[in-house]
Residue frames as qw, qx, qy, qz and C-alpha x, y, z in Angstrom:
[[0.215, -0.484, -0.083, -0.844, -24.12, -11.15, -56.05],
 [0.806, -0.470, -0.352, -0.076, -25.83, -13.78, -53.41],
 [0.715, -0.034, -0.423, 0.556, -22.50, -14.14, -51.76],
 [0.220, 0.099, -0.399, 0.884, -21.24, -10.62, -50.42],
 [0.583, -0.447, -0.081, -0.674, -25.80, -9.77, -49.23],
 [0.848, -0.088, -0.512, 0.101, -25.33, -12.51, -47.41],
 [0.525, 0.228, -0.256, 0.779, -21.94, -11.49, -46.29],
 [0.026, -0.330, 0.053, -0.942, -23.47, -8.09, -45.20],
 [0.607, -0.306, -0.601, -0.420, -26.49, -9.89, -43.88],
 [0.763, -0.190, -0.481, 0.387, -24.65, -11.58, -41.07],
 [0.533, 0.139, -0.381, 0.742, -22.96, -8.93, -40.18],
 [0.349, -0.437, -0.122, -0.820, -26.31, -6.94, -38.71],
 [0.760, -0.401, -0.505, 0.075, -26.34, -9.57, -36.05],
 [0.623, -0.265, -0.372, 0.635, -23.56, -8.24, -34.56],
 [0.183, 0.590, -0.046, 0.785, -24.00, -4.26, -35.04],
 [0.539, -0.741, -0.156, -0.368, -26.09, -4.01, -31.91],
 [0.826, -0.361, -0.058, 0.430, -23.39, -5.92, -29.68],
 [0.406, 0.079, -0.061, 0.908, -20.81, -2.79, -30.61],
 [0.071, -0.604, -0.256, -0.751, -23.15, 0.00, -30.87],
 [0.704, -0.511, -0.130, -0.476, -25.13, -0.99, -27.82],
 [0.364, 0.290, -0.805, 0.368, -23.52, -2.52, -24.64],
 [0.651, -0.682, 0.010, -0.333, -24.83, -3.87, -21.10],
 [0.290, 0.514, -0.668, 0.454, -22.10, -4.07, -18.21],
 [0.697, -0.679, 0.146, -0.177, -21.91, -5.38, -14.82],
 [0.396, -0.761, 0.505, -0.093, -18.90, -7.02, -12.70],
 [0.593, 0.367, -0.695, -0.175, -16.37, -9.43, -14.21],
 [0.645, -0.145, -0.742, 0.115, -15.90, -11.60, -11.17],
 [0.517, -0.536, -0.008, -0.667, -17.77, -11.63, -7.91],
 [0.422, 0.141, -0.866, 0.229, -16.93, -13.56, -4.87],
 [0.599, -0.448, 0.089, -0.658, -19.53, -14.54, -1.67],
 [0.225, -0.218, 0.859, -0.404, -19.34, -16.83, 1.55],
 [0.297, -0.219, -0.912, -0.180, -21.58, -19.97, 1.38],
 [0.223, -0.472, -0.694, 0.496, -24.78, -19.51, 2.82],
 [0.002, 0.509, 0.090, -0.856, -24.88, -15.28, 2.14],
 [0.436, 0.730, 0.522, 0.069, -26.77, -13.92, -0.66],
 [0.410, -0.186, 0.447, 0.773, -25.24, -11.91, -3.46],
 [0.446, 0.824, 0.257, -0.235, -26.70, -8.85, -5.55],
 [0.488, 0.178, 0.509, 0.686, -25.67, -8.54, -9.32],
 [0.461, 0.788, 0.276, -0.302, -26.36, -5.31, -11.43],
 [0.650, 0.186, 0.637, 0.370, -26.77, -4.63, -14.55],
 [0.148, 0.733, 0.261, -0.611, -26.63, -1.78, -16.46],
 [0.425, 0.284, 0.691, 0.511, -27.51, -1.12, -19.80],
 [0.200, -0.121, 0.134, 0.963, -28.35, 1.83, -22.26],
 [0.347, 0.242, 0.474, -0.772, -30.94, 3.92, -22.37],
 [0.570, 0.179, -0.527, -0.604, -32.89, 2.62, -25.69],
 [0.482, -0.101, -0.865, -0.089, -33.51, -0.54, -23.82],
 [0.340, -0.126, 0.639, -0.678, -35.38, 0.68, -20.81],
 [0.779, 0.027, 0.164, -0.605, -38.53, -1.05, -22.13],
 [0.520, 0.325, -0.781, -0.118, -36.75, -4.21, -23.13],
 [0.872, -0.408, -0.162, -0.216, -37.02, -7.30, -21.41],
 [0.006, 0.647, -0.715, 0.265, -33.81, -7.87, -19.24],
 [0.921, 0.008, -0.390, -0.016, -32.82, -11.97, -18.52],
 [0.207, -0.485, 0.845, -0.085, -30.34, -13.98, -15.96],
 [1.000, 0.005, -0.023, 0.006, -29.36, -17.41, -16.79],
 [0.576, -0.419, 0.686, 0.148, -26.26, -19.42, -15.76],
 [0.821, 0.060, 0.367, 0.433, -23.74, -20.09, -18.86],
 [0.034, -0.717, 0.269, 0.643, -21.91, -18.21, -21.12],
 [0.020, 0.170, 0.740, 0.650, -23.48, -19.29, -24.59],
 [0.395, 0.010, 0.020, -0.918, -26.58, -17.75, -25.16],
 [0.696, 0.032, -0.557, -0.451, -27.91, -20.83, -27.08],
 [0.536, -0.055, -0.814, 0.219, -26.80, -22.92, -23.55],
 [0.096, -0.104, 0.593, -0.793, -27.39, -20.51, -20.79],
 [0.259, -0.342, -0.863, 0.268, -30.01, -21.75, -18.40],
 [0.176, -0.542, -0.273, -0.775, -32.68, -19.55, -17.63],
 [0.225, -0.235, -0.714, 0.620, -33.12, -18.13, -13.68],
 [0.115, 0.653, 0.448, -0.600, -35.52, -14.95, -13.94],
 [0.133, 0.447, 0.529, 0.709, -37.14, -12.80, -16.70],
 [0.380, 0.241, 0.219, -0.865, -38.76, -8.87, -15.47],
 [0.478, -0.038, -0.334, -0.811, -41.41, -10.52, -17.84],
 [0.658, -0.143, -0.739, -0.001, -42.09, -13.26, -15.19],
 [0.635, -0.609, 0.071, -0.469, -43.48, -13.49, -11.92],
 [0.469, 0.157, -0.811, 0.313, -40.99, -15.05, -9.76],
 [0.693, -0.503, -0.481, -0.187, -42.32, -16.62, -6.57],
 [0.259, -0.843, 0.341, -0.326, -41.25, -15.03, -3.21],
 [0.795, -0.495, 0.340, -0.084, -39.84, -18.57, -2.52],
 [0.750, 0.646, -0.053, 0.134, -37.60, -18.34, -5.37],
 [0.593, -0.460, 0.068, 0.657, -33.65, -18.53, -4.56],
 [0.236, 0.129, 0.312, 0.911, -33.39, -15.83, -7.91],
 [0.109, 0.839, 0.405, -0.346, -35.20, -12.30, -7.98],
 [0.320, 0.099, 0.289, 0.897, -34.80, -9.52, -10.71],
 [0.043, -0.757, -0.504, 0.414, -35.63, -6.21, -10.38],
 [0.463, 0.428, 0.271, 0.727, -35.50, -3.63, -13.52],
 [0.019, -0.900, -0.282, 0.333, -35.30, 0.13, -13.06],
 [0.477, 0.740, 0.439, 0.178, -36.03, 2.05, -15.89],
 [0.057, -0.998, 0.024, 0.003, -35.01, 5.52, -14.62],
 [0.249, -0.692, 0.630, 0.249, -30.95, 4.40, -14.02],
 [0.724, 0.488, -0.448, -0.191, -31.07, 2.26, -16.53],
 [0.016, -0.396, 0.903, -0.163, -29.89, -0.80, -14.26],
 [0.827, -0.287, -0.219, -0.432, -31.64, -4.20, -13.17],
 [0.279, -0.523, 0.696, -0.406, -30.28, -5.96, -10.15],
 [0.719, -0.073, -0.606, -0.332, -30.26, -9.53, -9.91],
 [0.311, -0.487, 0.666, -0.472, -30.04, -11.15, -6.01],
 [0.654, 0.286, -0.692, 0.103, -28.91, -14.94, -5.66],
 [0.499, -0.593, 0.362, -0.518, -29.91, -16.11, -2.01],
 [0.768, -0.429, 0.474, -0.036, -28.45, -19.09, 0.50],
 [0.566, 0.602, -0.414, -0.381, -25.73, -20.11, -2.15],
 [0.851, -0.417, 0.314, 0.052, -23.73, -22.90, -1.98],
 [0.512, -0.386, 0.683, 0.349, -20.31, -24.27, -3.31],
 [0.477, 0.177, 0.768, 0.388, -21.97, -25.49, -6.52],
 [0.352, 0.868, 0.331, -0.111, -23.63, -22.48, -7.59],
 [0.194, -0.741, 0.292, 0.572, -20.21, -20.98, -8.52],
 [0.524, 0.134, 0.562, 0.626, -19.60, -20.16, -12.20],
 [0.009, 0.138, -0.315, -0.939, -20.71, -18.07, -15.26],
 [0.167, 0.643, 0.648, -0.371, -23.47, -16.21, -15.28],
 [0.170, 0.152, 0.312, 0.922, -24.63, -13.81, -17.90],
 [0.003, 0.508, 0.231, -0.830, -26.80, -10.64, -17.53],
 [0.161, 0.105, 0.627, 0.755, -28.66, -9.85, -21.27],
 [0.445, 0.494, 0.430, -0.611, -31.45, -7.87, -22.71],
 [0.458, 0.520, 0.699, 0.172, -34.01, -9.37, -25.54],
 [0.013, -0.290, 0.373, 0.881, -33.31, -7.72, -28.50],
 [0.738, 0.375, 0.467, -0.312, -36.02, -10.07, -30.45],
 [0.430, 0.702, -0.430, -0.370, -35.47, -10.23, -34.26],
 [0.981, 0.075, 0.179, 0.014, -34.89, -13.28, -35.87],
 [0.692, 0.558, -0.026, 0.457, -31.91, -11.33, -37.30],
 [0.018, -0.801, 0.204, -0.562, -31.11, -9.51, -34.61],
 [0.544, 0.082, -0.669, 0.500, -28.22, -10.92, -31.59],
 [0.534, -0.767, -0.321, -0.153, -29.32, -9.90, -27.88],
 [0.068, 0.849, -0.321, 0.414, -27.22, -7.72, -25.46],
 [0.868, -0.454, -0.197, -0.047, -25.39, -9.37, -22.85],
 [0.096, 0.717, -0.535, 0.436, -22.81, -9.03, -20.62],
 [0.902, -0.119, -0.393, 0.132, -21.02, -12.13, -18.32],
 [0.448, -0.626, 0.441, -0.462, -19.97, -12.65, -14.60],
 [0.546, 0.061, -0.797, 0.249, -18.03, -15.11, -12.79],
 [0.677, -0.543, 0.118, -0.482, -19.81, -15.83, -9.56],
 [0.272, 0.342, -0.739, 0.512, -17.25, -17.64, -6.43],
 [0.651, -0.584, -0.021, -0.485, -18.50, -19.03, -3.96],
 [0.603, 0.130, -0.713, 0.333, -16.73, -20.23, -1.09],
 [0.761, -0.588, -0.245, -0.120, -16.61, -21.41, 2.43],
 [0.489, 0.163, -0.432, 0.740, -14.64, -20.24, 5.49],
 [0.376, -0.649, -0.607, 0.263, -15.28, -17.69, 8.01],
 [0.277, 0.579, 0.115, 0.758, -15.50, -13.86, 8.43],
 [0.444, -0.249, -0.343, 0.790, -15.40, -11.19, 10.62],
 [0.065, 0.852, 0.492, 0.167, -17.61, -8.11, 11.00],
 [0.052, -0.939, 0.307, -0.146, -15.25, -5.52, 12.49],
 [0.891, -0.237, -0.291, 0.255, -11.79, -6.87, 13.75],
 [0.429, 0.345, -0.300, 0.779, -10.55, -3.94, 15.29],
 [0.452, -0.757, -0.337, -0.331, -12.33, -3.41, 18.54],
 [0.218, 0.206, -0.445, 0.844, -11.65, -0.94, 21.78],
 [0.574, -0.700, -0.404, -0.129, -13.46, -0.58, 25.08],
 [0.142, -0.724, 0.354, -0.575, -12.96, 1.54, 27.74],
 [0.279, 0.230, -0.840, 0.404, -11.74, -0.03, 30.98],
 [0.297, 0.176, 0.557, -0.755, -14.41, -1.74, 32.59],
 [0.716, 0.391, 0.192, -0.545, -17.14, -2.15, 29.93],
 [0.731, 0.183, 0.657, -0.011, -17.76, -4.72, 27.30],
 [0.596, 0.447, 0.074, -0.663, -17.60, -5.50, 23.74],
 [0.785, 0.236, 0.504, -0.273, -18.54, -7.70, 20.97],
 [0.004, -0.455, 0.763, 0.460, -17.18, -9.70, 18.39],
 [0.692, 0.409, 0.303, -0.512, -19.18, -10.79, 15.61],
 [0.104, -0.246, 0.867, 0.421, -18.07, -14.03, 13.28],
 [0.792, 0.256, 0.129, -0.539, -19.74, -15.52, 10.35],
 [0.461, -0.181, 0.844, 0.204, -19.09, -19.09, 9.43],
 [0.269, 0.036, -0.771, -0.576, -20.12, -21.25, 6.08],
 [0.781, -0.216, 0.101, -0.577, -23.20, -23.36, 6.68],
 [0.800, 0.175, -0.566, 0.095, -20.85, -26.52, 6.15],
 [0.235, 0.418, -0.461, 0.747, -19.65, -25.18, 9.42],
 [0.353, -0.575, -0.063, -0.735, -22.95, -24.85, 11.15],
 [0.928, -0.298, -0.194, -0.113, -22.55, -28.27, 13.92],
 [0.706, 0.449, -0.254, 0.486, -19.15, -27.51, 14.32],
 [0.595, -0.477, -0.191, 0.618, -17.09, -27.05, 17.71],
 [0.226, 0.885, -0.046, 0.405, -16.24, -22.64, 17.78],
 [0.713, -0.323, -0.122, 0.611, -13.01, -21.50, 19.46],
 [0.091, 0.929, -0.098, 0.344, -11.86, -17.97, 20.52],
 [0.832, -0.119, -0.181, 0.511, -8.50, -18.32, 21.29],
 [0.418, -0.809, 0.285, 0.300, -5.47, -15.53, 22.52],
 [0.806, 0.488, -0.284, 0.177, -3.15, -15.47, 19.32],
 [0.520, 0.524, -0.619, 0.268, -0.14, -16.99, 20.44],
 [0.238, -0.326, 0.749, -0.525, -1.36, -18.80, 23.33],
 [0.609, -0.203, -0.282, -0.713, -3.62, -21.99, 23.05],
 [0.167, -0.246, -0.778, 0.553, -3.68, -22.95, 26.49],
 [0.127, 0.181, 0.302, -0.927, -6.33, -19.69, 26.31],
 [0.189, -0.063, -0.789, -0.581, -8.65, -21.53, 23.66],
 [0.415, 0.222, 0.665, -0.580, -12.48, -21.43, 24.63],
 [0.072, -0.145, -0.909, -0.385, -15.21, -23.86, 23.03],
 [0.572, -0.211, -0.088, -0.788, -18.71, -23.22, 22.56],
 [0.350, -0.044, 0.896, -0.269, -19.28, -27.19, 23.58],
 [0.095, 0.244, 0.932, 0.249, -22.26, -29.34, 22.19],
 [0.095, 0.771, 0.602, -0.183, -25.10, -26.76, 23.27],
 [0.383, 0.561, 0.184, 0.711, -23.08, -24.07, 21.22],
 [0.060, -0.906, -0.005, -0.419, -22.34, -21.78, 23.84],
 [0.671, -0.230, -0.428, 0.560, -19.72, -20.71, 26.99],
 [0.232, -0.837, 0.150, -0.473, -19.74, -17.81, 29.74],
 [0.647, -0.262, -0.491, 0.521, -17.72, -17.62, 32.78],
 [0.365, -0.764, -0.245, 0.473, -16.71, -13.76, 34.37],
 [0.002, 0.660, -0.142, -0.738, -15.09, -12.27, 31.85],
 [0.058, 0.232, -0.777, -0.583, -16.08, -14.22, 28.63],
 [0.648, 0.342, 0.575, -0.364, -19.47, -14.98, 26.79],
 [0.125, 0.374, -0.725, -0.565, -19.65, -16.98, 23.49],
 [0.571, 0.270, 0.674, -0.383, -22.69, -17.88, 21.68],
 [0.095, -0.032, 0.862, 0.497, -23.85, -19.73, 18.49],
 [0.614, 0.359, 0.263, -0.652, -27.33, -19.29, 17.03],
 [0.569, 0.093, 0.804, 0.148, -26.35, -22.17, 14.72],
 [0.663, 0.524, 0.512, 0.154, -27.27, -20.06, 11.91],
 [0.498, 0.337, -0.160, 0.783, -23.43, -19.00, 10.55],
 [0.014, -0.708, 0.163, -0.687, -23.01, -16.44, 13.12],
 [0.679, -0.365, -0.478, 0.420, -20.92, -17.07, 16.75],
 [0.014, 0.897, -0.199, 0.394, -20.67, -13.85, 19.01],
 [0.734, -0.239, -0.410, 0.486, -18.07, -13.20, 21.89],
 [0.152, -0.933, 0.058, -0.322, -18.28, -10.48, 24.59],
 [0.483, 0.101, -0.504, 0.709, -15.29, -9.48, 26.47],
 [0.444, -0.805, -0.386, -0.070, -17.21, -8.67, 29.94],
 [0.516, -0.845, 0.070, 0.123, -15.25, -6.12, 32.51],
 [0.716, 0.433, -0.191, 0.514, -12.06, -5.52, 30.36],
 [0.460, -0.870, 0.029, 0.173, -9.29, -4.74, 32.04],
 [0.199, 0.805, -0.477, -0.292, -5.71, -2.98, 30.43],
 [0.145, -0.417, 0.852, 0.282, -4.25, -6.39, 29.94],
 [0.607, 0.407, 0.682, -0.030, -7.10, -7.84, 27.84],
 [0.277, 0.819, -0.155, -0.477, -5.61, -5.88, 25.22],
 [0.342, -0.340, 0.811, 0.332, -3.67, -8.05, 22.58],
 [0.353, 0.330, -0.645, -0.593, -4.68, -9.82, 19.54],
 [0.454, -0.133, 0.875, -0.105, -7.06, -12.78, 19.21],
 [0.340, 0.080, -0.629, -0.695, -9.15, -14.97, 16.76],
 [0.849, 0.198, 0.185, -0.454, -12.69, -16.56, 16.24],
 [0.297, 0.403, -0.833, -0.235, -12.37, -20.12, 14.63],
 [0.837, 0.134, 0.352, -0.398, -14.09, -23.09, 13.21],
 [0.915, 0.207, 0.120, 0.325, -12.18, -26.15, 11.75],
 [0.674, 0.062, 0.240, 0.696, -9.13, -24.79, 9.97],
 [0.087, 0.778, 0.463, 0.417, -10.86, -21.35, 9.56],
 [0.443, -0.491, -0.349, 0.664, -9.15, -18.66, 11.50],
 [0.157, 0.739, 0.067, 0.652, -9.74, -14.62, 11.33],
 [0.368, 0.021, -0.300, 0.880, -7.66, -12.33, 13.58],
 [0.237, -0.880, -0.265, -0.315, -9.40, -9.36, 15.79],
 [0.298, 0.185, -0.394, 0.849, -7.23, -6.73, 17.76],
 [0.375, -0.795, -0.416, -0.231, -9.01, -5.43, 21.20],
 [0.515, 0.245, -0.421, 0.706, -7.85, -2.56, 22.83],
 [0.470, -0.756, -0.453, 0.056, -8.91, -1.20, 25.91],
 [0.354, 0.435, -0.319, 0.764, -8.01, 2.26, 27.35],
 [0.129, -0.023, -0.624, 0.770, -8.08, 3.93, 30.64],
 [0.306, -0.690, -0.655, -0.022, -11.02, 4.32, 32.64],
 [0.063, 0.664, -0.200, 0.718, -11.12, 8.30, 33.39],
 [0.381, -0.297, -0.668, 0.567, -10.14, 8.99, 37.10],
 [0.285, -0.741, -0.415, -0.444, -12.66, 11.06, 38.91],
 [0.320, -0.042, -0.428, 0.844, -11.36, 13.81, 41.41],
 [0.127, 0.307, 0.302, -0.894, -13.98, 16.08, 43.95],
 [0.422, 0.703, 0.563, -0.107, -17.13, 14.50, 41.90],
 [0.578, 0.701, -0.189, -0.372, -15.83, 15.86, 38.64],
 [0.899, -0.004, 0.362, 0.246, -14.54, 13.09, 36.52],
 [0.011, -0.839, 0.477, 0.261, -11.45, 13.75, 34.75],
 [0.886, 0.444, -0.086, -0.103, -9.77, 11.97, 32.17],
 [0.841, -0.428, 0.274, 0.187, -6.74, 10.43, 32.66],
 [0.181, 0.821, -0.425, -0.336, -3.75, 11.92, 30.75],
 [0.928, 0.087, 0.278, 0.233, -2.73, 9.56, 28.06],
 [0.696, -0.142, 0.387, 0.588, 0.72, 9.17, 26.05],
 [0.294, 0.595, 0.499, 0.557, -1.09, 11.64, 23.10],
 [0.291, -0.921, -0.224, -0.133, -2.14, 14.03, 25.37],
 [0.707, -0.404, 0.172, 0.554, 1.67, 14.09, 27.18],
 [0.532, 0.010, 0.399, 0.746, 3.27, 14.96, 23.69],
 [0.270, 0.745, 0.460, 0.401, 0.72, 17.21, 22.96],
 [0.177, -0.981, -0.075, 0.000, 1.74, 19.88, 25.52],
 [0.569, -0.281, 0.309, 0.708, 5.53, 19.73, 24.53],
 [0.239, 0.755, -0.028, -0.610, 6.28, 22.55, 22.40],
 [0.838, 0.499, 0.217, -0.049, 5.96, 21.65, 19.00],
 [0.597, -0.450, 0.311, 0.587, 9.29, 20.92, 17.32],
 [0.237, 0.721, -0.110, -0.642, 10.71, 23.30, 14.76],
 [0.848, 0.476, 0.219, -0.082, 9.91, 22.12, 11.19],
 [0.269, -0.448, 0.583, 0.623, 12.71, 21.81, 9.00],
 [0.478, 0.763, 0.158, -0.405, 11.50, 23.56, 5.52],
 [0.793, 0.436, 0.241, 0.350, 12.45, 23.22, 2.18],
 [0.109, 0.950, -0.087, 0.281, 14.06, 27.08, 2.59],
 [0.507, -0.707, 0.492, -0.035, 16.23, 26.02, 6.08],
 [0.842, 0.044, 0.397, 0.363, 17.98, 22.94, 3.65],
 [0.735, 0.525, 0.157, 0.399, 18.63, 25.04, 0.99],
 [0.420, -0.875, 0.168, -0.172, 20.19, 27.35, 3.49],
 [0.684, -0.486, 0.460, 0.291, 22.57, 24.54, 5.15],
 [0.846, 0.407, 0.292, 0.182, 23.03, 23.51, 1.64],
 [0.229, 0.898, -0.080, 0.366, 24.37, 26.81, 0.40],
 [0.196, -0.846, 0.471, -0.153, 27.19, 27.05, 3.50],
 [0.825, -0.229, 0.499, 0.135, 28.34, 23.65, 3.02],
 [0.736, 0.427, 0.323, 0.415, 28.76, 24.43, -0.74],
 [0.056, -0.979, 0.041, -0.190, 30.20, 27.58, 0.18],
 [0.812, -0.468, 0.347, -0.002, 32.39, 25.98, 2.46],
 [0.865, 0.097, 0.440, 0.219, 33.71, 23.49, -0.19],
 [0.586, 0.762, 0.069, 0.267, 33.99, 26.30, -2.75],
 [0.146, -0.954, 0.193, -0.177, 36.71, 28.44, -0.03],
 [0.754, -0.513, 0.409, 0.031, 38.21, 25.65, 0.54],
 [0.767, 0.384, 0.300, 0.418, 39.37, 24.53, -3.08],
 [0.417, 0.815, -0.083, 0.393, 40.47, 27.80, -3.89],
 [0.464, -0.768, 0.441, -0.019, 42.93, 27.94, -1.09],
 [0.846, -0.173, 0.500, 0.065, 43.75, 24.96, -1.96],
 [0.697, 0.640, 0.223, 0.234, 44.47, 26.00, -5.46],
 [0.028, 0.945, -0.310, 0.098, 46.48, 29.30, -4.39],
 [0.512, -0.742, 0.419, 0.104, 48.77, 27.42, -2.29],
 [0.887, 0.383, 0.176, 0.188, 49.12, 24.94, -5.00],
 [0.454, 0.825, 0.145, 0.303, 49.68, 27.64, -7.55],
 [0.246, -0.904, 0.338, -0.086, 52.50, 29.12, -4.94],
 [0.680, -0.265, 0.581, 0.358, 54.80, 25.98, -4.42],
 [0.807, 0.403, 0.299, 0.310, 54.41, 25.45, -8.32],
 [0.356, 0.896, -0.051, 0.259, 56.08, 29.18, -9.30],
 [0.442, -0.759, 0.478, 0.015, 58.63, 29.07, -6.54],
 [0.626, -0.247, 0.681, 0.287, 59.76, 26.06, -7.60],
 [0.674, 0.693, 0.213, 0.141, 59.42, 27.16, -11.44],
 [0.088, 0.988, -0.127, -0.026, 61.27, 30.13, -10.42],
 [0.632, -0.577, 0.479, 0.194, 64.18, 28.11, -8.75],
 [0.811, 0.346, 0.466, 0.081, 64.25, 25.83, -12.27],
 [0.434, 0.860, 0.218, 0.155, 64.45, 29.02, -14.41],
 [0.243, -0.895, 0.263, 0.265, 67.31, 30.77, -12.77],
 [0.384, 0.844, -0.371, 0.054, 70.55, 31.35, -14.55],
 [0.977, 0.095, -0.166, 0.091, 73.05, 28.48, -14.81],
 [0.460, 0.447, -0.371, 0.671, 75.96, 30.52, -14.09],
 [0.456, -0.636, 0.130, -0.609, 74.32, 31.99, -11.04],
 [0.950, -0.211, -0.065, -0.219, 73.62, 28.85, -9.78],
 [0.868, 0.314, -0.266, 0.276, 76.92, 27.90, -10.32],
 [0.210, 0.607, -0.344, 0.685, 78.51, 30.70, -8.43],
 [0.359, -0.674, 0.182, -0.619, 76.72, 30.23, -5.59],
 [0.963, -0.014, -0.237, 0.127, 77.72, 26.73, -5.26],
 [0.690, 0.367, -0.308, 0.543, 80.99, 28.00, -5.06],
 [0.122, -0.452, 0.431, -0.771, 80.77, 30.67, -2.37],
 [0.738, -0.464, 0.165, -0.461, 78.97, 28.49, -0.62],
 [0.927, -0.122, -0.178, 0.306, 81.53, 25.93, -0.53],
 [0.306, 0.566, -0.249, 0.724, 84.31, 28.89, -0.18],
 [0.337, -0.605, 0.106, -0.714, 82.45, 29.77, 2.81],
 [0.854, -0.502, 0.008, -0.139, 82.44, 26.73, 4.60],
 [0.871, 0.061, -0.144, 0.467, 86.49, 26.24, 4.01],
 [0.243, 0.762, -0.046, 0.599, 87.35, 29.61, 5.08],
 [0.463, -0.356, -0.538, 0.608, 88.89, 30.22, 8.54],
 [0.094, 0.603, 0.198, -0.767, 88.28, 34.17, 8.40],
 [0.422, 0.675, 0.592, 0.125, 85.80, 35.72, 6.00],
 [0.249, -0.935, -0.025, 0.250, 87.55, 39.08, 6.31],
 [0.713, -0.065, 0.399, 0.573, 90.60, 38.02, 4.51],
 [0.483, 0.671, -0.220, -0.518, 91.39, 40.05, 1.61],
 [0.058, -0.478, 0.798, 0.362, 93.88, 37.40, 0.91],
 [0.355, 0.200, 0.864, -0.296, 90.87, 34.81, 0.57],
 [0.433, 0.672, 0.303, -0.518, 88.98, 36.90, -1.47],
 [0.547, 0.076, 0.743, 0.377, 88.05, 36.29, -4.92],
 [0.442, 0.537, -0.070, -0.716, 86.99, 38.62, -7.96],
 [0.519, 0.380, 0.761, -0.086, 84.92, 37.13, -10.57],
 [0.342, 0.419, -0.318, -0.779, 84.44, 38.45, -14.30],
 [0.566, 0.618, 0.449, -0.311, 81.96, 37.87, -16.66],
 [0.095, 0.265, -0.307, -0.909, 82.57, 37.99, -19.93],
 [0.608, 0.435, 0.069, -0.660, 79.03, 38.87, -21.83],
 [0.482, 0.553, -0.387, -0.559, 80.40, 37.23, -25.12],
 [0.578, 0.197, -0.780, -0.138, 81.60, 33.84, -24.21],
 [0.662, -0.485, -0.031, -0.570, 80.06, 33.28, -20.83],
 [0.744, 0.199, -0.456, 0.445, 83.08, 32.27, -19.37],
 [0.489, -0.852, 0.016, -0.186, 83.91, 32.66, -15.97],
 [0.588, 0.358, -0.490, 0.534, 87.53, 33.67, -14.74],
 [0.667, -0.743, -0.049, -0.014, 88.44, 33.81, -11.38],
 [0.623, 0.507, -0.334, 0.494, 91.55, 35.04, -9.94]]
């Protein structure tokens, strides 16, 4: 009788964990250095709960970073922030580094000596390399613009290069004071992960592909530059591009799902006039030459003969030449005399 209360005992630890759930992102990835918000969201019976982060994925191990029932100091690297009304709490995870990656879990205090706590678990990446804020960038002809990279902090003393992809004869270096300008290039480091580069006074052939880069770290950017409008009798006037050209050609005629099933239809038309010719004439040779097959053996037989008569005759006119033929019906015997 001890055994199955027991039995039934246990198993009220776990009802809440099915009934009751709190969610957030299975794996999460962030550049060294950057700060990283987590939420959490959980159901609405638990708005007044207390809501936890700690770093492991056993309850009984996980490490303890923030608690809404704690006052975290503003000089904390963890903050949590609970709101009631969406039922979420947000955790945010500033200047990370390489070793902060792993499992993290997300949970709200159930209490109860008998009673399991909600929680829900996150992988948390961190890694080092370099990024890009936009890498598709256009400027009119003539004017300027900016390319914005962000590096690791392992990264921050490190030599920057903006290179011409497939040229690095074209390679420019920030240098030891982390910067370089000349006439049509400026490239500065503020040493804290972030290197800009302006293209000054573009002109049509500074179009093309290049990259930002730091050690082994490369990220592509495309800059295109278009015409500079041309400006006739003080009114400025845009220069007809390649879009504009094709746009005043008369539009070509669509081909519709109706105009195929059209061609369709006279090609299988086509095919269908053509077999049956092809069948008549058949169906002609085959009876002629049935007919020939079928004819009367004696017939056949006679005409053999007048046609050899005819070629041995000197005059057709003869009487003496001439030949009468009988038939008799009963024994289908042919006399000649």
């Amino acid at each position: 009788m001890l055994r199955p209360f027991l039995l039934a005992l246990s198993l009220l630890l776990w009802i809440p964990g099915f009934l009751c759930r709190v969610t957030t992102e299975g794996e999460l990835s962030v550049m060294e250095g950057q700060s990283l918000t987590v939420p959490c969201h959980y159901d609405p019976q638990y708005a007044s709960y207390v809501k936890y982060w700690c770093r492991g994925k056993m309850r009984e191990f996980c490490t303890s970073l923030a608690r809404t029932d704690l006052v975290n100091p503003a000089t904390e690297k963890v903050s949590i922030f609970d709101d009631p009304v969406q039922q979420v709490f947000a955790v945010t995870m500033g200047d990370l580094k390489e070793g902060d990656s792993g499992w993290y879990m997300c949970g709200v205090e159930v209490g109860g000596a008998w009673t399991a706590d909600i929680v829900a678990y996150t992988y948390i990446k961190v890694v080092h390399g370099i990024s890009v804020v936009n890498n598709r960038l256009s400027g009119e002809e003539g004017s300027s613009v900016t390319v914005e990279c962000h590096y690791s902090e392992r990264y921050r003393d490190i030599e920057k290069k903006w290179c011409r992809s497939g040229d690095w004869s074209s390679c420019l270096l920030t240098g030891s004071e982390g910067s370089y300008e000349d006439t049509s290039v400026a490239i500065s480091d503020d040493r804290t992960r972030t290197f800009t580069i302006t293209l000054k006074k573009l002109r049509m052939s500074d179009s093309g592909w290049y990259w930002c880069s730091v050690a082994a770290q490369q990220m592509l950017v495309h800059v295109l530059v278009t015409p500079r409008p041309t400006t006739t009798a003080g009114t400025s006037t845009p220069a007809p591009t390649q879009s504009q050209s094709v746009a005043n050609l008369p539009p070509p005629k669509p081909i519709t799902k109706e105009s195929r099933n059209i061609n369709s239809h006279i090609l299988e038309s086509l095919l269908v006039c053509a077999s049956v010719m092809f069948l008549v004439g058949l169906a002609i040779l085959a009876r002629k030459w049935w007919k020939q097959h079928r004819q009367d053996p004696v017939l056949r037989q006679v005409n053999r003969i007048k046609a050899r008569h005819n070629a041995y005759s000197g005059d057709v006119g003869d009487p003496q030449s001439a030949a009468v033929i009988f038939r008799n019906a009963d024994s289908q015997d042919v006399h000649m005399y």
